[in-house]
N, C-alpha and C positions, 0 to 999 in steps of 0.2 A: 600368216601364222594364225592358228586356230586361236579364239577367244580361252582364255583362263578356266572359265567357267566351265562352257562346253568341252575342254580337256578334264578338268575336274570332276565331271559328270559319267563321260566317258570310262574314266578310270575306278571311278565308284561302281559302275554295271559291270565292269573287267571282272571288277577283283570280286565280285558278288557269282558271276557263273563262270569263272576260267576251270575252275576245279570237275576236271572227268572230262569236259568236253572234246569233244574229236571235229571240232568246225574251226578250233584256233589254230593256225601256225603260232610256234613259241622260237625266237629266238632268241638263246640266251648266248651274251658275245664277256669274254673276258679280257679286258682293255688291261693294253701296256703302253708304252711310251710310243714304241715303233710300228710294232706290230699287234695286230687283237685276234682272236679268234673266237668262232665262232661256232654255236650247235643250234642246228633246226630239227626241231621236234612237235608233237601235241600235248598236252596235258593228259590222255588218257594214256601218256607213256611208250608210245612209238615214235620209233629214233628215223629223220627222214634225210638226215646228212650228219655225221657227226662231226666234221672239222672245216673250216674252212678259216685262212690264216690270210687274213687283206691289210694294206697298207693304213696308216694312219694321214690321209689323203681324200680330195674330194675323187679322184680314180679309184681307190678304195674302196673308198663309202659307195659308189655308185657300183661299183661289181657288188658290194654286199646288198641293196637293192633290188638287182639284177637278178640274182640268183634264186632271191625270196621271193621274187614277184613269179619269177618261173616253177618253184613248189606247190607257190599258192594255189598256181591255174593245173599244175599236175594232179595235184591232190584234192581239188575242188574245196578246200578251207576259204572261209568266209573272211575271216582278221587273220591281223599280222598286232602279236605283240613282241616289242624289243625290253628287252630285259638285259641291265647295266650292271656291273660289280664297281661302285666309283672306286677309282684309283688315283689318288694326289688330284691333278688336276686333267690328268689326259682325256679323260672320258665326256668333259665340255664340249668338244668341236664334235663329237661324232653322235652326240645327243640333239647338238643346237642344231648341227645336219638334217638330221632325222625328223625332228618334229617341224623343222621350216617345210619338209616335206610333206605334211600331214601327215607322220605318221605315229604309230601311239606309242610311247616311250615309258617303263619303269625303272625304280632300280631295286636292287637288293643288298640290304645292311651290310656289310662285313660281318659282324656277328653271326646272322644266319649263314652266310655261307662256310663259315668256319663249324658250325654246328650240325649244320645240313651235309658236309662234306663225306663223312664216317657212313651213311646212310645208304650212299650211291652204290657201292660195293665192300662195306664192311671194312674199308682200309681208310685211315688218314693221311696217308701220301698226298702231295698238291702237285700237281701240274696243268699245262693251262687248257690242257682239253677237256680234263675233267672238271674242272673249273667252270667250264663255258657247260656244260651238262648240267653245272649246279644250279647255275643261276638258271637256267632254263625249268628245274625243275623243282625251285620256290618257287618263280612265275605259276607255274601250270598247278599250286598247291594255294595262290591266291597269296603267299607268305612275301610280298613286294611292297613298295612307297612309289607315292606321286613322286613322278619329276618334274619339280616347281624351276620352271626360267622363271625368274623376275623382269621384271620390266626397267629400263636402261638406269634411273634413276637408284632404285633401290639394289642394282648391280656394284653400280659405283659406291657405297654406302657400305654394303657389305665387303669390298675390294677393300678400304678404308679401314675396315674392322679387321680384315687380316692380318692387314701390314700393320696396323699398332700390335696385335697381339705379337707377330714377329719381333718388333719393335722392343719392346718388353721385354720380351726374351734375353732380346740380347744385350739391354740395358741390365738385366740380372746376372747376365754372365761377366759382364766387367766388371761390374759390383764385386761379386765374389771373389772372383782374378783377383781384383785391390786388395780386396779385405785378408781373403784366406793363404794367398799366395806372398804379395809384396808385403803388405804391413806384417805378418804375421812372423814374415822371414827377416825382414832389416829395420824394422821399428815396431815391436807387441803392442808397445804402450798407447800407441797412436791410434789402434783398433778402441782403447775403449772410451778416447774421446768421438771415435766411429758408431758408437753403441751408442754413448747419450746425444748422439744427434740425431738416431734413428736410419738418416739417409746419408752418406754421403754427401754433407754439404761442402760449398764452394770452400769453407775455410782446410775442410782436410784435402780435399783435394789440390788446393793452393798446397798447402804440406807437402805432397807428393809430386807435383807436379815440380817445384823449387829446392826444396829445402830436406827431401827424402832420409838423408845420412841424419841422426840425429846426434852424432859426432860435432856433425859440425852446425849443430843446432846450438850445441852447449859451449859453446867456445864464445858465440854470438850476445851480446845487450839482449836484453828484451824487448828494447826498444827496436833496435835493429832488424827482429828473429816478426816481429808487430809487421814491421815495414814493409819487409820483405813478402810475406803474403797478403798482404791485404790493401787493398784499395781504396776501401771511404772508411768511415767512423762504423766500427762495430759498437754491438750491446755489451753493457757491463760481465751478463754469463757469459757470452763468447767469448771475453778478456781474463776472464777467469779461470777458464777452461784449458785456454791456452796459455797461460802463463802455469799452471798444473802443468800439464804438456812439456814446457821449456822446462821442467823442474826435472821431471822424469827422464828427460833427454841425457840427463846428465850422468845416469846411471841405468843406461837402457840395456835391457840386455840382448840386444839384434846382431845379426853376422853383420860382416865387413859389407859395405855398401860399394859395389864395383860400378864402373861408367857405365856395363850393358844393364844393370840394375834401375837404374837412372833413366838411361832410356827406355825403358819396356813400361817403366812408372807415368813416362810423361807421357807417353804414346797412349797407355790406356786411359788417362785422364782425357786426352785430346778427344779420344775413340765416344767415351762415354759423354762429356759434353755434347760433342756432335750427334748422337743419339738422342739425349734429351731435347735437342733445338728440334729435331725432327718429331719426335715424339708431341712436341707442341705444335708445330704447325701442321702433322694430318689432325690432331682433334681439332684444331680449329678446321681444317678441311670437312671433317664427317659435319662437327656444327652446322657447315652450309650448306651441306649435303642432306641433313637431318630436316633443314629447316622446308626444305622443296616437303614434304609430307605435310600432311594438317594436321595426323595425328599424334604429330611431334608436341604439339603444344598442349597436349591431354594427358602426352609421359608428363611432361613437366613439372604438370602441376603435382606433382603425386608426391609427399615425403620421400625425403632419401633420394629419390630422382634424380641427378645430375644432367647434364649432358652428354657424358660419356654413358652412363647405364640406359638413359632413354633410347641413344642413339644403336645400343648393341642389342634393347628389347625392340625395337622396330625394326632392327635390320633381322633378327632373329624370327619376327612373327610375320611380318610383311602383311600380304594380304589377311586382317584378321580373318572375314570368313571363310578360308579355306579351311580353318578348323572345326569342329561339331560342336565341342564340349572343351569345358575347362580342362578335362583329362587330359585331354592330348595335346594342351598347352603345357599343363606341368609336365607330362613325358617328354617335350620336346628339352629344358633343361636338364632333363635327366633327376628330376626332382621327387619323383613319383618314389614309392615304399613298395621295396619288396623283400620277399626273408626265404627261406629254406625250411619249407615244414616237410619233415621225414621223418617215419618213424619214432619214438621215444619222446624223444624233444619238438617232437611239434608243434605242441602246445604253449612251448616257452620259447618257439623262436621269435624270437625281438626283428622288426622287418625295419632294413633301413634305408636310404636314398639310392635309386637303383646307378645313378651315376652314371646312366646311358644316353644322356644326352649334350649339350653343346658346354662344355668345361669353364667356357670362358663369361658366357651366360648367366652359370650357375653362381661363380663367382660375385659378379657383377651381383648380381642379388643378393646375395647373403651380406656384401658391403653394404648395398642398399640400407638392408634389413640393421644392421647394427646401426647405422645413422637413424633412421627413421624411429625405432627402440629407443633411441635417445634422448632426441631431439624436439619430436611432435606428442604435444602432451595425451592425445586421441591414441597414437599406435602403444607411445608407454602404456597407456589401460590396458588397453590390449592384449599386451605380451606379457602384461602384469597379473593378468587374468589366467595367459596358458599355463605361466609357471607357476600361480598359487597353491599350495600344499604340495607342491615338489620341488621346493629350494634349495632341499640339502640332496637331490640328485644327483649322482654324478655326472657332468656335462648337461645339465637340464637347460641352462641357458645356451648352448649352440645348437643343441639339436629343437631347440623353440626358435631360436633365429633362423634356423633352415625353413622350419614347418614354416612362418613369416613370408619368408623370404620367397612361400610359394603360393601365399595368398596375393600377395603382391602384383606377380605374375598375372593372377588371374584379375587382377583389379586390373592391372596393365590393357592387357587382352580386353576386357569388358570396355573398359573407357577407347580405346581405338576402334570396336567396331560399332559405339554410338557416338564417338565425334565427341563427348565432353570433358569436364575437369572433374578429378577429383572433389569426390563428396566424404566427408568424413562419416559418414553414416552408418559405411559399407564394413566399420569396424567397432561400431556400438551397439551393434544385435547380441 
């Protein structure tokens, strides 16, 4: 497989002369699960096959080869660029195909092809031939992204950062199932001992998981009602709380708590435990995944930094210098400012986070940013500085924690592609 670089390079000359040329084959392929199809074209807008519909297969892939290799030499075109619409995950094998073969691979946002699609002939109808013409012809308008494979380590790293975000997910949808569905239908009062714990801790869930009916909460000792959920010596608040709790049992006003009630209660507690064990042991997974980088130890040191945000900003940037500029660091979170100047109002549109970048990233930073806001007496100056004489703003603190949270970023990016630690310096200019 080609070096990083030398693809990087490559892709940089692509996308600098593809526009008008008549020396390029373009093939732009629109991937499905089973089946993809494909359009071969030039950039100067001559169509030189418009369909071809191959298996998701290395027989596939090797007729799609085949057929391009034989255009190439028809039509005396010098390159062959592939051009990808990513879809879920299918469009992996038939990329890693491609470039094991040397050969030059991009792709194309969703966005644009969604936007570019009305263009083709004036109609927003989708289907996947036309589809495969679109991506063919952002390719040949130079409107495409590098397709960056990582290298094995930082594959598994990024895999890791999936399945927690998965993970999450669906530790919030039991959450809410508990919350909004069973307490809210067979015990209200139990929700707002749910609220002053913040999460779902062990003790409501003990609740739910034993003692759900609060009928027969109140019939119970305190002592007994103590016993029964709990295992070692609780804190004084938590005794307190629940003994509130035993009080309110006694005049709760929840329907009839039936056995399938019961069980659907204990299963989702069972469901969400088992969630959160896992949830803990992939970050400690990503940690030792994290830790094979050097410049895992340069997130580190950075305020707010965790293990989890360092480990989601290096699987996020990977190779630092594949980037140019800080720009296109902050566009990768999707952090970057943009607004809607038309007409009238042009001048007063307010430009805000264009939110086209990785969701999960963005996140992760802006937590960063409120920890570090807090905590490090250097960034409080700092942020002390953005919001001065705009206090009574409305929202002037979150939308100062975002702008933060995308200096950050770029402190991030800077210290990973010189290898050091955080210098407080970089926030006292």
């Amino acid at each position: 497989m080609e070096s990083k670089i030398d693809r990087l390079e490559q892709f940089k000359q692509m996308k600098d002369s593809v526009r008008g040329s008549g020396k390029v084959l373009l093939v732009g392929i629109d991937v499905a699960k089973n089946n993809h199809h494909a359009f071969f074209g030039t950039p100067n807008g001559k169509t030189l096959r418009k369909n071809l519909v191959f298996d998701n297969s290395i027989k596939g892939f090797e007729a799609l080869r085949g057929l391009t290799g034989d255009l190439q030499n028809k039509h005396g075109l010098a390159k062959v660029v592939y051009g990808l619409e990513p879809t879920a995950s299918y469009h992996k094998p038939l990329a890693e195909y491609l470039i094991r073969q040397k050969e030059h691979v991009v792709y194309v946002s969703n966005v644009a092809v969604a936007r570019n699609r009305g263009l083709l002939d004036g109609r927003w109808d989708k289907n996947d031939k036309k589809d495969a013409a679109n991506v063919a012809d952002l390719v040949g308008q130079g409107r495409c992204i590098y397709y960056d494979v990582p290298e094995e380590s930082l594959r598994e790293l990024r895999s890791l950062i999936a399945f927690r975000i998965r993970l999450k997910k669906s530790e919030h949808s039991l959450r809410m199932r508990l919350r909004n569905n069973i307490f809210a239908q067979y015990f209200p009062e139990l929700d707002r001992l749910y609220i002053k714990a913040g999460q779902p801790d062990d003790l409501v869930l003990s609740i739910a998981e034993h003692c759900l009916d609060p009928r027969e909460i109140a019939k119970m000792e305190f002592d007994a009602f103590l016993k029964l959920i709990t295992t070692r010596k609780i804190r004084i608040e938590q005794e307190r709380r629940l003994r509130e709790l035993w009080t309110f049992a006694k005049e709760s006003a929840g329907c009839l708590v039936h056995d399938a009630a019961k069980w659907e209660a204990k299963s989702l507690v069972t469901q969400l435990k088992s969630v959160r064990e896992t949830v803990k042991e992939n970050e400690r997974q990503m940690a030792k995944a994290a830790t094979k980088f050097p410049e895992y130890a340069s997130l580190l040191s950075i305020p707010g930094f965790g293990p989890i945000v360092s480990a989601m900003v290096l699987a996020a940037i990977g190779n630092a210098s594949r980037f140019a500029s800080s720009k296109q660091v902050v566009r990768l979170a999707g952090l970057d400012l943009s607004a809607e100047r038309s007409g009238k109002n042009s001048n007063s549109a307010k430009p805000v986070i264009s939110k086209q970048g990785k969701a999960a990233l963005r996140y992760a930073l802006v937590q960063a940013a409120m920890v570090s806001s807090s905590l490090n007496p250097v960034i409080r100056n700092y942020f002390s500085r953005l919001i001065k004489g705009r206090e009574l703003e409305r929202g002037i603190q979150l939308k100062m924690k975002v702008k933060l949270a995308a200096k950050l970023l770029v402190v991030a990016w800077t210290l990973m592609k010189r290898r050091e630690q955080f210098n407080p310096s970089c926030f006292t200019g």
